[in-house]
matplotlib code that plots the C-alpha trace (Angstrom):
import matplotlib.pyplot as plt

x = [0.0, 2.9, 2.9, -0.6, 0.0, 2.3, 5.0, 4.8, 8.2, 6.8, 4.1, 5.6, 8.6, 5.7, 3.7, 6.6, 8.3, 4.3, 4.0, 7.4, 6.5, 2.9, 5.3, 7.9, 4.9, 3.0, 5.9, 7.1, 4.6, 1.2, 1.3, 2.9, 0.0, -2.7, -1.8, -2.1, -5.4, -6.5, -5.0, -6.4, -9.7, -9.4, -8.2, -11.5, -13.8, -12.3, -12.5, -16.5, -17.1, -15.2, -17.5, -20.8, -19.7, -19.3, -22.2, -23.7, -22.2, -23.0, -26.6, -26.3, -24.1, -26.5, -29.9, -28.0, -27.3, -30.6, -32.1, -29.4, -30.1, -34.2, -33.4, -31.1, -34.2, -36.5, -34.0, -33.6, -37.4, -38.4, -35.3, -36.6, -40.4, -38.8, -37.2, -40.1, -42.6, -39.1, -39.5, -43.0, -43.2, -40.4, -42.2, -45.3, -43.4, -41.9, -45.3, -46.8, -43.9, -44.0, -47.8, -47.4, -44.6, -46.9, -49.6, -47.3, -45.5, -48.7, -50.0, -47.0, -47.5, -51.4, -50.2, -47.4, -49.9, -52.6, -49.9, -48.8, -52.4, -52.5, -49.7, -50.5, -54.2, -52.8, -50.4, -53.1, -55.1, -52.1, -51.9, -55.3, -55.9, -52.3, -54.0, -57.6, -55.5, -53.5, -56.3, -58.3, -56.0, -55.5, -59.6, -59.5, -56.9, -58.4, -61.7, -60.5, -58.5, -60.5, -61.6, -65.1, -65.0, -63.4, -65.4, -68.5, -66.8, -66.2, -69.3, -70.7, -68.6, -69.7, -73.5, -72.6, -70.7, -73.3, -76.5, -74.5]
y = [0.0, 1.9, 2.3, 4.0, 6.4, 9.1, 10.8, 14.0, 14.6, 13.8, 15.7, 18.5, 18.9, 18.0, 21.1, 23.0, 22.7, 22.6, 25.9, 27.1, 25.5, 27.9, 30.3, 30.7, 29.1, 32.0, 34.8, 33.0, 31.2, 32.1, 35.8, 35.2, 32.1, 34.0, 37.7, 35.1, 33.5, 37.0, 38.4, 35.6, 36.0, 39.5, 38.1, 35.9, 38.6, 41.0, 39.0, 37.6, 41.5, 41.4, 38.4, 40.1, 43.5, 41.4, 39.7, 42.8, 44.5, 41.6, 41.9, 45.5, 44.3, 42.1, 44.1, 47.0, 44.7, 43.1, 47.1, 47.8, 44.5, 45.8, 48.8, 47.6, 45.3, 48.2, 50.5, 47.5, 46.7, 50.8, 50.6, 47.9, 49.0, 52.4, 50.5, 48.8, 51.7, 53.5, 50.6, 50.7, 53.9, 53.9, 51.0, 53.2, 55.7, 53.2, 52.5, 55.9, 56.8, 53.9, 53.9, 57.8, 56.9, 54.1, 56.8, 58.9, 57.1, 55.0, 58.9, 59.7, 56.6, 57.1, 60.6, 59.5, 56.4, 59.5, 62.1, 59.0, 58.0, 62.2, 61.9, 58.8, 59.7, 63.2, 61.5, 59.4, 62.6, 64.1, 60.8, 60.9, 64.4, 63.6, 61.1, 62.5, 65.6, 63.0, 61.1, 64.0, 65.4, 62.7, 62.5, 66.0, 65.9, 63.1, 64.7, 68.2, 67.2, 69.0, 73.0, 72.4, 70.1, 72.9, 75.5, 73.3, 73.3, 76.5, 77.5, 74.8, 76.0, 79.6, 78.8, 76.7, 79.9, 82.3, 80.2, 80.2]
z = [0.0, 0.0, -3.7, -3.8, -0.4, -1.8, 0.7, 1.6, 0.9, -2.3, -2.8, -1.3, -3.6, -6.9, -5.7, -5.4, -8.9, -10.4, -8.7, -10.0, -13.8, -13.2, -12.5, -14.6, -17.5, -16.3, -17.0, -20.0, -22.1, -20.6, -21.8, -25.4, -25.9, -23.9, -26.6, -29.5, -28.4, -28.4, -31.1, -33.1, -31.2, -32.6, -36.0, -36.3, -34.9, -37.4, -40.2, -39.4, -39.3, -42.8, -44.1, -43.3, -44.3, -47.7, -47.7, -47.2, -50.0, -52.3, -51.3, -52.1, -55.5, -56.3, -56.2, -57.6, -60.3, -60.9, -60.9, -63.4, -65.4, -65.2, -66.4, -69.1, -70.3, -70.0, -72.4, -74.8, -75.2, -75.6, -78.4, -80.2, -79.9, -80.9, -83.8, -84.5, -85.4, -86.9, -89.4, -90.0, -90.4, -93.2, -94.9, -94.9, -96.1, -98.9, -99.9, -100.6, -102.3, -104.6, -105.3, -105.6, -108.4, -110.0, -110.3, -112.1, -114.2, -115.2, -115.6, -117.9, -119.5, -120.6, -121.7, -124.3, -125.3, -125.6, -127.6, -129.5, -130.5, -131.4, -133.2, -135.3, -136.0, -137.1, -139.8, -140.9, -141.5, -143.6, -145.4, -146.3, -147.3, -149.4, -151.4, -151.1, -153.4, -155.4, -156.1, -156.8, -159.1, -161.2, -161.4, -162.0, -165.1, -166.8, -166.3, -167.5, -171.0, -173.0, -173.1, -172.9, -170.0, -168.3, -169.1, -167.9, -164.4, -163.6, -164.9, -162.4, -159.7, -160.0, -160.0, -156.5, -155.2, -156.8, -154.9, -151.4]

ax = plt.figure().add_subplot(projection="3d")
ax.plot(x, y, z, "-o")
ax.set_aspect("equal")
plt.show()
């Protein structure tokens, strides 16, 4: 029973050096592990502050960036609605301006068909009276050979101008 009943010579010397180890642990080691403990304490604290100042800030990034991204649609669809009626418009425009060209050049074209038609039935006339005056010429000269044939038609003549 000896072994399991410590001496106090024993104990007293084991309390002595522990209580010299706090000690000297106490003037050597305890401060520089206690300063760290705290300085990382500090360290973690800091950067937890760090993370939610972050996450805050991406919140703010983030529904900053969806606003932007909503505005951004907005701008796009009034650009292409804006492009949209720029197009039909010009189409519109397009349109009158080629049935407005139609009209006229169908217009100039029923006029030249019309001064052409003019034209034409205007040399026919000529034609006409040019062989109306041939023809009646060579009736006339075969008819007038003689003196007395002649005579007879300007006699006729001047009755027809004397009666009117």
């Amino acid at each position: 029973m000896d072994l399991v009943t410590p001496a106090i010579g024993l104990v007293f010397w084991t309390t002595l050096v522990f209580i010299i180890l706090l000690f000297i642990l106490r003037k050597v080691a305890w401060r520089p592990i206690l300063n760290a403990v705290e300085e990382r304490e500090t360290n973690i604290t800091n950067a937890l502050r760090s993370a939610e100042l972050a996450k805050e800030e991406m919140q703010a990034l983030k529904s900053d960036n969806d606003r932007v991204l909503r505005e951004a649609k907005a701008e796009r669809d009034g650009i292409l609605k804006d492009a949209r009626e720029m197009k039909e418009t010009i189409l519109a425009e397009a349109k009158e301006k080629s049935a407005e060209q139609t009209d006229k050049m169908l217009a100039d074209a029923l006029e030249a068909i019309h001064n052409q038609k003019m034209a034409a039935i205007v040399e026919l006339k000529n034609q006409v009276a040019t062989l109306s005056i041939e023809i009646a010429e060579k009736v006339l000269r075969k008819e007038l050979e003689s003196k007395e044939k002649q005579q007879a038609l300007v006699d006729s003549l001047l009755k027809e101008i004397g009666n009117n």
